[in-house]
C-alpha positions as CSV (number, residue, x, y, z in Angstrom):
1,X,-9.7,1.5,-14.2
2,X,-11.0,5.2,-14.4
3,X,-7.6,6.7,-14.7
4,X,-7.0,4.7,-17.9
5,X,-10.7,5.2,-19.4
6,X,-10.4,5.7,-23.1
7,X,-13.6,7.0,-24.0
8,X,-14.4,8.3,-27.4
9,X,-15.6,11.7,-28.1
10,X,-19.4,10.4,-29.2
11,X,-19.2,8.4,-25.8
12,X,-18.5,11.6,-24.0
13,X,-21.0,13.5,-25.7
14,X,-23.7,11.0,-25.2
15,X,-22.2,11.0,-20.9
16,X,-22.9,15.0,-21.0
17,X,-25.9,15.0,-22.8
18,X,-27.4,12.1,-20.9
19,X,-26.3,14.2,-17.3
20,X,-27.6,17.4,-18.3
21,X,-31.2,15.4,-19.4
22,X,-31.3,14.2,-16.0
23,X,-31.0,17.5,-14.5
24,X,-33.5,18.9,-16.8
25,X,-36.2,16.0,-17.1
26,X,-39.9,17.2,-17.1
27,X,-41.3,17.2,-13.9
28,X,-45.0,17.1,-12.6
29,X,-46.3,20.0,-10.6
30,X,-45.3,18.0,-7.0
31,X,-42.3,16.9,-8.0
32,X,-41.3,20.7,-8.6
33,X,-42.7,21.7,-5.4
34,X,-40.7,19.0,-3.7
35,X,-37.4,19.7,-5.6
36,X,-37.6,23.3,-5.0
37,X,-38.5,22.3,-0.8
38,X,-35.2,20.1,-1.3
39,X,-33.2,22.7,-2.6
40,X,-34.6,25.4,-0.3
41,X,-33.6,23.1,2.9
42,X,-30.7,22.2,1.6
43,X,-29.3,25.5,0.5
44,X,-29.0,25.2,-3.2
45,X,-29.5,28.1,-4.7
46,X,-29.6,28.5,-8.9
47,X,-26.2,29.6,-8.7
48,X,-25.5,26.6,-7.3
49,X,-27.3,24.6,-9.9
50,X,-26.0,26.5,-12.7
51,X,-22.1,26.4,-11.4
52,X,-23.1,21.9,-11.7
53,X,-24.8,22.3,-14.8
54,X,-22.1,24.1,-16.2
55,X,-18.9,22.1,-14.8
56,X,-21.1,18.9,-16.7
57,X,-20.8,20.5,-20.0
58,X,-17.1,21.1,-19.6
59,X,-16.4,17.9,-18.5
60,X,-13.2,16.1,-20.8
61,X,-11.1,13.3,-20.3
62,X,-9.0,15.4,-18.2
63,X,-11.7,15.1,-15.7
64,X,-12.0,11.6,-15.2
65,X,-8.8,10.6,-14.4
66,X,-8.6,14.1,-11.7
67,X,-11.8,12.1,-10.5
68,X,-9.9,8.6,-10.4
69,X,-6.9,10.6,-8.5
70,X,-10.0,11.7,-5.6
71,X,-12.0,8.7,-5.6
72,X,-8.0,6.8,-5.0
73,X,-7.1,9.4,-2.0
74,X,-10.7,9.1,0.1
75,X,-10.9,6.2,2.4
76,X,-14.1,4.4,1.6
77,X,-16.6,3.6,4.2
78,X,-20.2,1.6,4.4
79,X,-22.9,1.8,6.8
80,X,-24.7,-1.5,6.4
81,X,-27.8,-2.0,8.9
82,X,-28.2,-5.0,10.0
83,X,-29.2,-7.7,13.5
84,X,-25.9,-7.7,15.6
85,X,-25.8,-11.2,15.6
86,X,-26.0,-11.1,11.3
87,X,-22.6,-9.1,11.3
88,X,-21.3,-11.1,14.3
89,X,-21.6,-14.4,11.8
90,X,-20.1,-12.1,9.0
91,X,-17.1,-11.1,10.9
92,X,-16.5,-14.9,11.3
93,X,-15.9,-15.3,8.0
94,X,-13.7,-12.0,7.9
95,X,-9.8,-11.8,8.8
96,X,-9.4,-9.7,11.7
97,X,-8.1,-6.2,9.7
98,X,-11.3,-6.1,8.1
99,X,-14.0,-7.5,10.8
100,X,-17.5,-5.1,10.1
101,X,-17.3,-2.7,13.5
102,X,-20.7,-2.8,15.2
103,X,-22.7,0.0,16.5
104,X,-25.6,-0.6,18.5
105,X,-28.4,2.0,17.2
């Protein structure tokens, strides 16, 4: 699993590269204004983006298996939308500790 994730230092290099030329893609003049209506809604500030951009580059081995430790600690929950009576059939097929709980939206 993550924990035990031997990656090689050209694999990690390539990971960080690849994440900080996502961030840093060109963008058209509306996709700009959207980002920047995101971020300004959201509360990002450059600070913000720089304090991400920056824990990317430092990113080592070290760091996935903290990651693993998180991801292994957090419950995990779904929302899946669907007819009542398509989760009702699902449950059937379910054992009763993990029947799909439905909410009526």
């Amino acid at each position: 699993m993550l924990e035990n994730l031997e990656i090689t230092d050209d694999a990690l290099e390539q990971a960080i590269v690849g994440a900080v030329g996502d961030l840093d893609s060109p963008m058209t003049s509306q996709q700009k204004g959207y980002k920047a209506l995101i971020h300004h809604l959201t509360g990002v500030t450059t600070e913000h983006r720089q304090q991400y951009r920056d824990q990317i580059i430092a990113t080592d081995r070290a760091a996935f298996a903290a990651f693993a430790e998180r991801l292994k600690s957090k419950p995990l929950n779904v929302a899946t939308f669907a007819s009542k009576e398509a989760l009702e059939t699902a449950n059937t097929a379910r054992p009763a500790d993990q029947q799909i709980k439905v909410n009526q939206l």
